[in-house]
N, C-alpha and C positions, 0 to 999 in steps of 0.2 A: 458937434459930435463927430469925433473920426472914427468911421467904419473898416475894417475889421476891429480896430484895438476896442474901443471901448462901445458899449451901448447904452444906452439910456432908459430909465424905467420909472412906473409912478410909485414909489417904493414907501414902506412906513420905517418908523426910525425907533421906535418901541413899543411892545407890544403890549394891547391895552386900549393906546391911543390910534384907533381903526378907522377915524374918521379924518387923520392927520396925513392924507399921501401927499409926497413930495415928489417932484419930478426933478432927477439928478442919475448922475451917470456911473455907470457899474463894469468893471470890469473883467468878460465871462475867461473860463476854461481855454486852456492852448490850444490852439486848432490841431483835429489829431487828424490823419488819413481816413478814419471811417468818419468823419464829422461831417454833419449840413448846417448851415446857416440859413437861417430861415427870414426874412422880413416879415411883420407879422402883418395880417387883414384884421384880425378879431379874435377875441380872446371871452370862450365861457366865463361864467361868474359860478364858482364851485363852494357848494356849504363849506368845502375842505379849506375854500380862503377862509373865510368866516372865523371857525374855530381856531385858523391858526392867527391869525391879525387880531382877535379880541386876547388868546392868549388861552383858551378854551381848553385846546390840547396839551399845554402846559409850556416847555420854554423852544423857542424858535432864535435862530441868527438872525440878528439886525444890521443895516439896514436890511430887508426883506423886500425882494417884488413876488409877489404871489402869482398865482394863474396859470391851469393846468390843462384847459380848454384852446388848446392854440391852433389857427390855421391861417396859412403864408402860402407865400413863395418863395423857392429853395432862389438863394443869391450867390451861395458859393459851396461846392460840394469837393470833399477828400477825394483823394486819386484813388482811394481803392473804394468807394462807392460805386454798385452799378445800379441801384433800382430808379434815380431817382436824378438825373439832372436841371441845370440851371433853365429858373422859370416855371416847375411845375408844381403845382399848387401841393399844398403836401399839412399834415395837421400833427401836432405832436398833444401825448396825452400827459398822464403821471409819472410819466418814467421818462428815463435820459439816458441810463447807462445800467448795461448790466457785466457779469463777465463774461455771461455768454460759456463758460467751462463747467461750472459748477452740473449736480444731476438733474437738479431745473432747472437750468437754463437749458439743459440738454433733451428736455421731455417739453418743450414747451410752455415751462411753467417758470419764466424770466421772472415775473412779477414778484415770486416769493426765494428770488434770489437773495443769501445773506448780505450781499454786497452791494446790491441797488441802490440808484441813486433817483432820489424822486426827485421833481422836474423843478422845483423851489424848496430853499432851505436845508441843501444838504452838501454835506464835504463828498468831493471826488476824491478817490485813492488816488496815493500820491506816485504810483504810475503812471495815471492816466492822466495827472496834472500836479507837479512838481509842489506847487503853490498851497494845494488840497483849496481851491478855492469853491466855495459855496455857489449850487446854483442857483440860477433866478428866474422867476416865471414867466406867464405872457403878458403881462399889464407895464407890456418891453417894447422897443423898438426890433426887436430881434431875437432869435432864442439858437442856441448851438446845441447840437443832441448828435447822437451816436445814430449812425442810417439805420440799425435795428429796431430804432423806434421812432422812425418819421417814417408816416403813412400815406400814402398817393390816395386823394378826397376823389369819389368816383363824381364822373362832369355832372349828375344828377339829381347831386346835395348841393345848395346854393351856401356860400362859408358860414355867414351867422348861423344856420340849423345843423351845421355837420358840427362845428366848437364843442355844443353841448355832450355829442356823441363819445368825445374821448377820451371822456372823466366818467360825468355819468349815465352815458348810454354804455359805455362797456362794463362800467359797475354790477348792472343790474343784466346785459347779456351772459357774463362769462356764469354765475350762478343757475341760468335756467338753460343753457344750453349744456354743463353739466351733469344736471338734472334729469339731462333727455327731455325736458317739457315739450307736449306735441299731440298730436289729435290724440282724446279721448281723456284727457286727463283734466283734475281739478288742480286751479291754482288760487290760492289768495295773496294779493297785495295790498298790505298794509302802509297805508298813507297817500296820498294822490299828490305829489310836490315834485320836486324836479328831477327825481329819480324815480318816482312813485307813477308816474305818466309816461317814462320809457318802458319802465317794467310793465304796464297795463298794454302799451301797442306792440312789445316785442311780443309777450306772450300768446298773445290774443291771433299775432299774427304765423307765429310758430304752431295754430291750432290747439292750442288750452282753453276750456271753459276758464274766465276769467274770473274771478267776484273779487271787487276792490271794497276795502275795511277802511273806515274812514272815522274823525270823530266830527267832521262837518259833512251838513244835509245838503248845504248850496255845490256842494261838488258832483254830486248823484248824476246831474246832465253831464261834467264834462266828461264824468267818468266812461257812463255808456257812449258817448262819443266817439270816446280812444279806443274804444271795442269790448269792453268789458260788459258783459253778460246779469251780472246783478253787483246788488251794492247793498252793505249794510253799515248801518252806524253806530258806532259803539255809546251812544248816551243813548240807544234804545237799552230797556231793563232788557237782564235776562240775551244779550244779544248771541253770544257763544251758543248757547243751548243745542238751535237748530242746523247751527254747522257740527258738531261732534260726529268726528273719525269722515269729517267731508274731503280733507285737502290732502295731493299730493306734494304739495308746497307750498308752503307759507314763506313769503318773501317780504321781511319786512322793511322798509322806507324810513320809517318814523322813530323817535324814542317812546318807546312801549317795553321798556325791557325792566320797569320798576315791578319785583318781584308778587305783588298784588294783583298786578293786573296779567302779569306775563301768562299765568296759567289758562286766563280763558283766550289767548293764541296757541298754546303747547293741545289744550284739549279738542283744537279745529282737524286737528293732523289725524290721517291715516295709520296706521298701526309701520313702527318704521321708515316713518316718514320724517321731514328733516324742517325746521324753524330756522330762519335761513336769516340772518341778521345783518345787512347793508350800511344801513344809517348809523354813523356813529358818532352818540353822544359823548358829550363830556362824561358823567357819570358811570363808573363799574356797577353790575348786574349785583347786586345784594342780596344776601341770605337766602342764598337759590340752591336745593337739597335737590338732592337723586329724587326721591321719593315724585317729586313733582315731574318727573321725564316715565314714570314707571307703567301709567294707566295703560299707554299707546307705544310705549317702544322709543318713543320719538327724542330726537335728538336735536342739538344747538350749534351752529356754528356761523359761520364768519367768511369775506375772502376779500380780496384787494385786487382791482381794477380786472385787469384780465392781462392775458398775450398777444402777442402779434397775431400770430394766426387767430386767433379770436377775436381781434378789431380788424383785423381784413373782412373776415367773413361776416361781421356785424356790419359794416359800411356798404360790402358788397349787397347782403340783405336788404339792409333799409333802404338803397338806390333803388331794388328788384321791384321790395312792395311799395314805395312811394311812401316811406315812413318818413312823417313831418312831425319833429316836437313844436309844440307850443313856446312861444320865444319871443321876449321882448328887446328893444336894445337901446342901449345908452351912448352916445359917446364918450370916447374917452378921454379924460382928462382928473386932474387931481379931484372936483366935483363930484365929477362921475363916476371914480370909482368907487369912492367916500358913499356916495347915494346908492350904487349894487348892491355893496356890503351890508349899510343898511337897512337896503329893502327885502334879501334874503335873510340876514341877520330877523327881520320881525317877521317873519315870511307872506309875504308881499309880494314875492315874483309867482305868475303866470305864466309859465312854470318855471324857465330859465330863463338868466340874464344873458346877453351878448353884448360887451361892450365893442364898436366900430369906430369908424370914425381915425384911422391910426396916421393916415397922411396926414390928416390938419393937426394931430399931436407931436406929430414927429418927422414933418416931411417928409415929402416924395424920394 
């Protein structure tokens, strides 16, 4: 492999066959003046690879390297970079490139920029790269991102537990710190999985009564663990009942959005209160009427990853309170990542994956 031209990644070649990575060489974006080079440490294991390597979300560029949980050291930084020079550890999440012009990008709200470029799988405009060539993720030797979105890992995150942070811990931060969640307030989250156990210790820790909504019993320990307050399970009869008009938000983790069951999460909510929808499935929400938002006022929506300033201040956070996610790690290699996909694919990880191990796949 020659470093800067080309990089190396454990990539699949069609999508479907998610158990087939191959390790070959890819070659990223022009090096621009705002650009970092990152050598990678370790790279989350995000549902978002999942969906998109089985084909779930529908069609994806091939070859593909996925992986949007990344944290490295910076190896070579543009001349008009200043937060961030050669050697400091640094993590990139979802995103790679914004224009940074547009009214969101200008409000702090890059993420829902029309032009973004997510961190795997996407064309660069062909300003910013002649070629529009497709980026590629962390399951890399290496990853090139615009200094906008490489983030300096505080020394008090050790790199496999911070990875998780930059997918799905801002996933589930930028929703409840929106929200205002904070002493005095009821929160529910729906699901206890790899974003469902960030949302339980952010919230918990931002001062929310917690109650985590789960459809397994064996989770009830780790739940109160994470700091959550009570725990119900929905194969109890009758479960919704004794929550009505209990939550200031409902943050949900899991696929629960099949219109049978949706209403007894819509009727947990506070009058004006918001069904806050993270996890996302394959399947669109079905034969879902007004009528069923009407009892409580309450409302449905959505949102995607977060901002910069909202992954500062989540990292800076979770270093203050000694927030540790739950975190298992693999090494990396074609096996391995085959086995992540896998094991979150049948959901098997406790709670997140971190694949390591990137010298012995890619040399020093």
């Amino acid at each position: 492999m020659s470093y800067p031209e080309q990089f190396e990644g454990f990539m699949i070649n069609e999508l479907g066959k998610y158990r087939d990575f191959k390790k070959q060489s890819f070659k990223p974006k022009k090096f621009g003046e705002h650009d970092i080079d990152i050598k990678i440490e370790c790279c989350g294991v995000c549902g978002s690879d999942v969906h998109t390597v089985t084909g779930g979300w529908g069609d994806a560029p091939t070859p593909l390297c996925v992986g949007h949980e990344i944290v490295g050291r910076a190896v070579n930084v543009g001349s008009q970079v200043k937060d961030v020079k050669v050697g400091d550890r640094v993590g990139v999440g979802a995103q790679v490139w914004s224009c940074l012009q547009c009214p969101q990008c200008k409000t702090d709200n890059e993420n829902y920029c029309p032009r973004k470029v997510d961190t795997y799988g996407a064309p660069y405009p062909s300003e910013v790269d002649p070629s529009e060539t497709i980026s590629q993720g962390g399951y890399s030797s290496h990853v090139r991102a615009h200094d906008y979105f490489v983030f300096p890992i505080p020394d008090a995150i050790p790199s496999h537990l911070a990875a998780p942070m930059l997918c799905a811990g801002l996933t589930v931060w930028e929703p409840l710190v929106r929200a205002g969640v904070g002493p005095g307030q009821q929160v529910a989250i729906v699901g206890l999985g790899g974003l469902g156990h960030f949302a339980v210790m952010f919230a918990s820790a931002l001062g929310a009564e917690v109650t985590v909504i789960s459809h397994s019993p064996r989770k009830e320990e780790d739940a109160l663990k994470l700091g959550a307050r009570h725990f119900v399970c929905i194969r109890d009869k009758d479960w919704a009942k004794p929550l009505a008009f209990r939550f200031d938000l409902v943050l949900s983790t899991a696929d629960v959005l099949q219109t049978s069951t949706l209403q007894d999460y819509l009727s947990t909510l506070k009058v004006n209160c918001k069904f806050h929808q993270v996890g996302l499935p394959d399947e669109p929400i079905k034969d879902l009427k007004p009528q069923q938002l009407m009892s409580n006022a309450c409302c449905i929506g959505s949102s995607h990853i977060g901002s910069r300033a909202e992954c500062l201040a989540m990292l800076q956070f979770a270093a203050e309170k000694r927030i540790c996610p739950m975190v298992e790690t693999i090494p990396i290699s074609e096996k391995g990542c085959a086995e992540a996909i896998e094991y979150v694919k049948s959901n098997k990880a406790c709670y997140r994956f971190t694949l390591i191990d990137y010298d012995t796949a890619f040399g020093v």
